[in-house]
N, C-alpha and C positions, 0 to 999 in steps of 0.2 A: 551555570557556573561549573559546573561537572564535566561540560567537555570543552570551555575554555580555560581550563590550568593544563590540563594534559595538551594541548594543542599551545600555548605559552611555551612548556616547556620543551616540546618537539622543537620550535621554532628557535629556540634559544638553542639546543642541540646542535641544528645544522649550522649556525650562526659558528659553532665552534670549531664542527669542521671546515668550514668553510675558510676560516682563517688560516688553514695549513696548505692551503694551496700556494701553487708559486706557478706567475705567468710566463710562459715559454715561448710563446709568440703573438702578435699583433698587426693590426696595419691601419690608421685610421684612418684613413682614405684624405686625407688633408690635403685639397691638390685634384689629382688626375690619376687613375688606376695603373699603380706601379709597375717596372718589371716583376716582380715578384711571382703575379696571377699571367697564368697561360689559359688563352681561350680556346676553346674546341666550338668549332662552326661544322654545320653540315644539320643531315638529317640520318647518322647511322645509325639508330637506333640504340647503340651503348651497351646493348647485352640486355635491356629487358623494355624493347621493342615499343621506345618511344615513340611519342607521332609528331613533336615538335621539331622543327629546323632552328637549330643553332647559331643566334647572329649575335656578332660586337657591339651592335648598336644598339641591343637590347640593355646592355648594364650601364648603366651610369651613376657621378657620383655627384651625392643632393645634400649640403648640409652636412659634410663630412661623414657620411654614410653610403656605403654600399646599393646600391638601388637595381634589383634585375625584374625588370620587367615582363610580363608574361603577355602576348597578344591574337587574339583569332585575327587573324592574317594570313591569306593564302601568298606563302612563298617557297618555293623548290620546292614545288610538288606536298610541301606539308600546310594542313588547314591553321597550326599556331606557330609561332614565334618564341624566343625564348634565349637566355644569356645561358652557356656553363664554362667556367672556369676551375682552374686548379691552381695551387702554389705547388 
């Protein structure tokens, strides 16, 4: 009992902050991957010397969810495969 009221009322805390947030952006994927997201394809490494190649065909959407794939696949010289996108 001792360290469930202290853990109640953490829980009910963040609950409060939690309620002051305000959502500023979204995308529910409802459909097909909008303009919105820019894909970056390749295998440049990105500044901290990846070993994946970057393909389109790796993200798809399932259930109105975002879905990126990750796969050992040798393609362009890289052993995996793998989605990166930006908005």
């Amino acid at each position: 009992m001792r360290i469930l009221v202290p853990a109640l009322l953490a829980a009910a805390s963040s609950l409060t902050h939690a309620q002051g947030w305000q959502l500023v952006w979204s995308d529910e994927f409802n459909g097909s991957i909008g303009p919105n997201w820019v894909f970056e394809t390749g295998a440049g490494g990105w500044g901290n010397n990846e070993l994946q190649y970057y393909r389109r065909e790796n993200a798809t959407i399932e259930n109105n969810a975002l879905v990126i794939t990750a796969k050992r696949e040798n393609f362009g010289g890289a052993a995996y495969t793998s989605a990166r996108m930006k908005t």
